[in-house]
N, C-alpha and C positions, 0 to 999 in steps of 0.2 A: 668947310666945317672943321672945327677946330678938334683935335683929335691926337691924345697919347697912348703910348703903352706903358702900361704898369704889372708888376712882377711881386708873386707872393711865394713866400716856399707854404709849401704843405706838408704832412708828413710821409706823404707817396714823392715829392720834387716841386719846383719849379712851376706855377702856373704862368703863363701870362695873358693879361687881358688888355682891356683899352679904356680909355676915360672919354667920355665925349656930355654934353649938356647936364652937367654937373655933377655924373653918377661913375664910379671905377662900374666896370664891367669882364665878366667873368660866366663866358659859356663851355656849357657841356663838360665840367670837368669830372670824369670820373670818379665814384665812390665803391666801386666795387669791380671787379673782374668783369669780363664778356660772358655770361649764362649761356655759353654754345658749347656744342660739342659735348663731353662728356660733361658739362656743368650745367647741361640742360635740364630744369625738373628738381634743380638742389638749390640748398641754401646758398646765398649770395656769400662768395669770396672776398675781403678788402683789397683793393685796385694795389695793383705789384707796383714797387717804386719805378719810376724812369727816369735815364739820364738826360743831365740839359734841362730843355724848357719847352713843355708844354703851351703848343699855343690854343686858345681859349676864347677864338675873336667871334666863331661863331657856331651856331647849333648845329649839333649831329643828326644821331639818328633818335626817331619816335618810337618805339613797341610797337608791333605789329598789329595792325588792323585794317579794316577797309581803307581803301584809298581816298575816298570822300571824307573822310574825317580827319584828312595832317594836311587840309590847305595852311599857308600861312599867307596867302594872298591871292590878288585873283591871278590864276592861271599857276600859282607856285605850291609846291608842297614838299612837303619835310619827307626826307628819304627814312624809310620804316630799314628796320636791325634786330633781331635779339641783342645784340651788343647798344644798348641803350640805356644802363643804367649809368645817368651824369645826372649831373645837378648845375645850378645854376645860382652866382651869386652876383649880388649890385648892391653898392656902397654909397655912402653919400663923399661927391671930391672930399667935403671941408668938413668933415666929423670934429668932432671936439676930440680932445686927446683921452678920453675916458669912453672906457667900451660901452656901445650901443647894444640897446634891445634888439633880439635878432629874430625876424618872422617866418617860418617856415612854413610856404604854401604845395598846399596837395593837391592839386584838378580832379574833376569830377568825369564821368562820361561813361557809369552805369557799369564801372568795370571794365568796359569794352573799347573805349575810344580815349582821345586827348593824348595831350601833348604840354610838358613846363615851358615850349618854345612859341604857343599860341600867343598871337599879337597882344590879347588883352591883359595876361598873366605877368606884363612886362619889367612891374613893379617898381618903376624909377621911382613916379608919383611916392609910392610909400617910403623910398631910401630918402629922396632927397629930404623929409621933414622929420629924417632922423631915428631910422633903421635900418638893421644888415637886412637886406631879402633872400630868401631863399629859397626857388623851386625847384621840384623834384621831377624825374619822372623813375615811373616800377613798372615791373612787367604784368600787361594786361593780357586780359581774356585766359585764353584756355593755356598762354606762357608762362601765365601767372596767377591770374586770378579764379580758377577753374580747380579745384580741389580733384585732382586725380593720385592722389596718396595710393588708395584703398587697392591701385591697380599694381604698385611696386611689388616688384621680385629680389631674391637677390643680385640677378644680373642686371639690371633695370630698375635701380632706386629711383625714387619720385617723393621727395617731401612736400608737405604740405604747406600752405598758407603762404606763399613765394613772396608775392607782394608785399605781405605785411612783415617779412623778415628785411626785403629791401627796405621799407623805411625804416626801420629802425636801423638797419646798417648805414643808413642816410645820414639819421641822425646822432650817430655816435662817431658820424665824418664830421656835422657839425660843432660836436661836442669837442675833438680834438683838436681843428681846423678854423676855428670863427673867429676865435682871438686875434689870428692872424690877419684875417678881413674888417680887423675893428669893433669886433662883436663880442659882444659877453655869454663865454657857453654856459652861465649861471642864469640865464634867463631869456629861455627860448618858448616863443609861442608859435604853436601848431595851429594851423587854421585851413580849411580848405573847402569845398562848394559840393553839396549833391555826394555823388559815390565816395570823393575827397572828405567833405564832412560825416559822411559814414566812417570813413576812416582814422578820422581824428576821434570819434567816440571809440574807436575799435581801439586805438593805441593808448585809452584809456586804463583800457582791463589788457591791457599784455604785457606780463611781468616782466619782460626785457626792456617795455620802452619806460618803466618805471628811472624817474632822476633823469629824463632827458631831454624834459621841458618842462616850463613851469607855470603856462598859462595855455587853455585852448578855446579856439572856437572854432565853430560846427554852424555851417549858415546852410541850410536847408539836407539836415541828413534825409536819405534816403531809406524807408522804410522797405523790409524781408529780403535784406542783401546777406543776412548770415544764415548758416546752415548748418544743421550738428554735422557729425560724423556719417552717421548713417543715411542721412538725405543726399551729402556729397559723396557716398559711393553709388549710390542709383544713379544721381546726375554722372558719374564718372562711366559706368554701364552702357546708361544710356549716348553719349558720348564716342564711345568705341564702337558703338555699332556704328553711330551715323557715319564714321570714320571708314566703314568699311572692315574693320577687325572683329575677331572675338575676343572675349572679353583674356581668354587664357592669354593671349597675344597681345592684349590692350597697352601693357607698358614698353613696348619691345616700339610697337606700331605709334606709340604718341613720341616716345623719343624719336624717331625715324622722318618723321613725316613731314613735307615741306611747310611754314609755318600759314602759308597764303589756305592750306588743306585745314591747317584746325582754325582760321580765322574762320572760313565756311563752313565747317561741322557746330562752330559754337554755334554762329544765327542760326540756323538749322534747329540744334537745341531748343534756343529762346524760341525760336515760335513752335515748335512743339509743343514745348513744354505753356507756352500761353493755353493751350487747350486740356491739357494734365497737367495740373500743379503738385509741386511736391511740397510746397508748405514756402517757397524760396524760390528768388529770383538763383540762376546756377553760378552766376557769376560772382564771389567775395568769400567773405569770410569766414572759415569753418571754427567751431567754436569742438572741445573738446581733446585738442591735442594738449602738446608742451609751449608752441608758441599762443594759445590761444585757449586755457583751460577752461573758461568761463564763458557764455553767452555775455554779452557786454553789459546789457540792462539787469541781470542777474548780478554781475559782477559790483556794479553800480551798489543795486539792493545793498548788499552782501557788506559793502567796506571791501570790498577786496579791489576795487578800482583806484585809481591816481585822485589824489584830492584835490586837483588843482582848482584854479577857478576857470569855470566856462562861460563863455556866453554861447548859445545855442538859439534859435530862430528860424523863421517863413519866410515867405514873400503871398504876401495877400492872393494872388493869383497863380498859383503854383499849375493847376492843372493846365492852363488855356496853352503854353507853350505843344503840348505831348497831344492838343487836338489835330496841331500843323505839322510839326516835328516828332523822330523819333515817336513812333505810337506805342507805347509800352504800358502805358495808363490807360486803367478805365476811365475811360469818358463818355461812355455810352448808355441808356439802361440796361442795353443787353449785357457789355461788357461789368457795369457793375454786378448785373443781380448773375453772372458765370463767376468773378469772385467774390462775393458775401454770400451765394450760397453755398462756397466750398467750408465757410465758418459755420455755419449750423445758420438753424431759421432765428434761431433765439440774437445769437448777435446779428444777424442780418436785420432784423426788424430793429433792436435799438439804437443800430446807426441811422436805420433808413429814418426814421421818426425826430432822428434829430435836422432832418436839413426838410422842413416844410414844405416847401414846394417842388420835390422830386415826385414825378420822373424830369420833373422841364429839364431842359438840354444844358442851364445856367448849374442846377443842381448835381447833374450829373459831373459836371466836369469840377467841381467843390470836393463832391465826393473822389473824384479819382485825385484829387492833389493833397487832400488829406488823408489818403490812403498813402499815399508814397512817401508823404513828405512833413504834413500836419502832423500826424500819429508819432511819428518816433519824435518828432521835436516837443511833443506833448510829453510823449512817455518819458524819455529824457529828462525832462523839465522834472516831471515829478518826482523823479527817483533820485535825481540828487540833490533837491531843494533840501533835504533834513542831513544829507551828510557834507557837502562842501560848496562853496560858493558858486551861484550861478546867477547866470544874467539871461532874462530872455526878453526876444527883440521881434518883430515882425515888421515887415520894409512894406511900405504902403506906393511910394514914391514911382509913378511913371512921365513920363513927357507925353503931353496933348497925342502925338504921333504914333505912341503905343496904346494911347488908348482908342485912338479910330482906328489902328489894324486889330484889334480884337485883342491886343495879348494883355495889355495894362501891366501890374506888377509882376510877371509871370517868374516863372523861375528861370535863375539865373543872373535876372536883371539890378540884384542889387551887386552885383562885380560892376557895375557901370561905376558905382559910388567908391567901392572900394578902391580899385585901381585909375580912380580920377581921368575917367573915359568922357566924362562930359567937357573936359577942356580939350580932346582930341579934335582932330579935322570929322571923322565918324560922329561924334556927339553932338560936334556945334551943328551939322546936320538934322540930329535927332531933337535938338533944342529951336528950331528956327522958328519956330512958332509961340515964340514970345514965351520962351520954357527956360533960357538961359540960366539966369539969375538963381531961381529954384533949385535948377538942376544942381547945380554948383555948391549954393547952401548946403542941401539934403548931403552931398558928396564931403563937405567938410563936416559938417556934424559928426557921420560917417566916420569917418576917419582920425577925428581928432580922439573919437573912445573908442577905437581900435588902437590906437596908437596909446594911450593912456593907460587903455588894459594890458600891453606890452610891456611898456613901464613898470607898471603898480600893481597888477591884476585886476584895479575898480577900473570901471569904461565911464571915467568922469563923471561932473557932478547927476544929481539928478536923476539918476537909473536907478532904483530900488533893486536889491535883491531877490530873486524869483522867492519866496515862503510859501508854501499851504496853506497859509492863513491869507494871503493877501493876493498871492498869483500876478505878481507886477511884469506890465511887456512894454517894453518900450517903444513904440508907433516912430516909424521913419517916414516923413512925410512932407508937404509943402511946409507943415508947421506940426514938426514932432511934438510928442506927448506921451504922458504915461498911460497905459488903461490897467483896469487892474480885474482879470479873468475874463477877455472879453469875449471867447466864445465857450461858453461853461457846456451849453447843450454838448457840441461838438468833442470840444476833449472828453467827457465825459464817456460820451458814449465809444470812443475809439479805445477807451481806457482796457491795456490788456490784452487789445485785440493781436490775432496771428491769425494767419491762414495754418497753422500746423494743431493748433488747439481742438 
């Protein structure tokens, strides 16, 4: 296999990477310091320059999480670090001599899990037709995504919102650093899946990552990942006991403690806290500091958000994945009417009325996908149709194969489209049943107004902009189309909704 290295300076040194099946390649390079030791629980540092040359050939380490979740093959798994924040870029060989649009992906995994080095994240597919890629990883769970501020001393400092300080420190390595890789730091689109597209709403409303991109998408955020101030010191409370500390001891004992101890006191939380909610999943974004003033959809409201253009979106089937996997969604009656009673009867009763045939088992699992994942891509929708450009999408599109195991368009499954997984050896798999051809269409369509939106900010001809008068979604499918409000009951009745209300 035909194979070079290539060499970029940065403003830290020297990268180098390797060129192979048409893409420059560049792993794991750091954009910030190692968060160990004394930088544990603080804002990310920029990566200290090094002599010589950096090599870059292949992935380091992931954020700390369960071991089942950093396979990157069968039997292989990515070595977990706090020393994890790198990033990850891929070029196309034969760019044109004029800087490319550059995309910046964020993974999803509920806060708690992923990796920028997962197989499917790999991004050639989108360099080689003509953008810089660029994946991220931040620190997760309770290294990062776990708001324990409220426990800091002064011997024991702990700031807040870790993660969301890593991307942006991410992305102002891209801002400095792209041109270098061919890329125009005047025109960076954010884009990223689940916890990641929560994130990209979130880098919306944070006045640091303001001018550091210029286009975002958001393909299935996930709903009640943020949390004020005061919800994130009970989760932090709560937290330190499971930990075994008092709460006086709490910051002394979370810096302290091996990271495999607070990966297990987080799950520990999460199912606790499934049975006592506090208004919020524990894991993401605290709303209320200096990196994070604003609740995002507030922010949105308000004009005080980034006006970029977004496109924001579902997948028809959101819930049926979280029946098999990860169960964190109501999918059940019992589990919906534990949370839509913690909303009051009044909202409980006008969601429930919007989906006909619940309790059946079809309704239930609707309800828990638009609970996670409907709802904020509605609420979304609507709050920034009257102040800046938006696009909204919903992925209809599965292979024969997904829809006899139960999942159909489930979540997740429109990254098949995105990262042109149906030309993989795994896809022509998932396509053998006379699904090829479709599969492929759906994925260029796909991609050619993602890649358009990179460009221009419009996702090509034919997509109407989201309006409140008109409510346009663009249907991804055997044969896309526009509809325009097509589940009025259901948004409607989600409209607003919070478990903290």
């Amino acid at each position: 296999m035909h194979e070079r290295i290539i060499r970029v300076a940065t403003t830290a040194g020297l990268v180098e990477g390797f060129t192979r099946d048409g893409v420059h390649r560049w792993r794991s390079i750091p954009y910030a310091q190692p968060p160990v030791g004394p930088l544990r629980y603080l804002a990310p540092q920029p990566a200290e320059p090094w002599r010589g040359v950096r090599f870059c050939h292949s992935f380091a380490n992931c954020a700390p999480q369960q071991r089942m979740y950093t396979a990157t093959g069968v039997g292989r798994y990515q070595p977990m670090s706090e020393d994890c924040l790198t990033l990850n870029v891929v070029a196309p060989e034969d760019a044109d001599t004029e800087a490319l649009p550059v995309m910046v992906f964020i993974h999803g995994g509920a806060y708690l899990l992923g990796s920028s080095a997962t197989p499917i994240y790999d991004g050639a597919a989108l360099a080689r037709r003509g953008c810089i890629y660029v994946s991220v990883n931040y620190r997760l769970g309770a290294l990062g995504c776990l708001d324990l501020s409220s426990l800091a001393t002064e011997d024991h400092p702990i700031e807040s919102n870790l993660f969301l300080r890593d991307l942006v420190l991410a992305l102002q390595w891209v801002r400095d650093n792209i041109s270098a890789f061919g890329g125009d730091p005047e025109n960076v689109t954010i884009f990223g899946e689940s916890a990641g597209a929560q994130a990209v709403i979130t880098l919306l409303a944070t006045p640091s990552a303001k001018g550091l991109f210029a286009q975002a998408i958001s393909e299935s955020p996930a709903a009640g990942m943020t949390s004020s101030t005061e919800t994130a010191a009970k989760f932090a409370d709560r937290f330190v006991s499971l930990l075994g500390a008092s709460r006086a001891d709490g910051a002394a004992a979370v810096r302290a403690a091996r990271p495999r101890d607070l990966v297990n006191a987080l799950d520990r939380l999460i199912e606790s806290n499934s049975s006592d909610m506090l208004g919020a999943f524990p894991a993401g974004p605290t709303y209320g500091d200096d990196v994070l003033p604003l609740e995002p959809l507030e922010a949105i409201r308000t004009g005080a958000a980034a006006s970029v253009p977004l496109i924001v979106g579902t997948n028809r089937d959101e819930g049926r994945l979280f029946t098999r996997f990860l169960k964190l969604l109501p999918t059940t009656e019992h589990a919906v009417e534990a949370v839509l009673g913690g909303a009051g009867a009044a909202t409980r009763d006008r969601i429930i009325e919007a989906y006909p045939d619940y309790p059946a088992r079809k309704a239930c699992v609707r309800i828990g996908g638009d609970f996670a994942f409907g709802a904020a891509s509605w609420q979304v929708a609507e709050a920034r149709a009257a102040v800046a450009p938006t696009y909204v999408y919903r992925y209809d599109y599965a292979p024969r194969p997904l829809h006899w195991s139960g999942l159909g368009a489930t979540h997740a499954t429109e990254l098949f489209a995105v990262f042109d997984i149906y030309r993989t050896r795994f896809g022509a798999a998932l396509t053998l049943a006379g699904d090829r051809a479709a599969a492929q269409r759906v994925s260029r369509d796909l991609q050619s107004r993602w890649r358009a939106f990179a460009r221009t900010g419009v996702p090509g001809d034919g997509w109407p902009a989201h309006t409140l008068e008109r409510r346009a979604v663009m249907v991804f499918d055997r044969r896309s189309r526009v509809e325009f409000d097509p589940h009025p009951e259901r948004r409607a009745a989600w409209s607003g909704f919070s478990l903290a209300e």
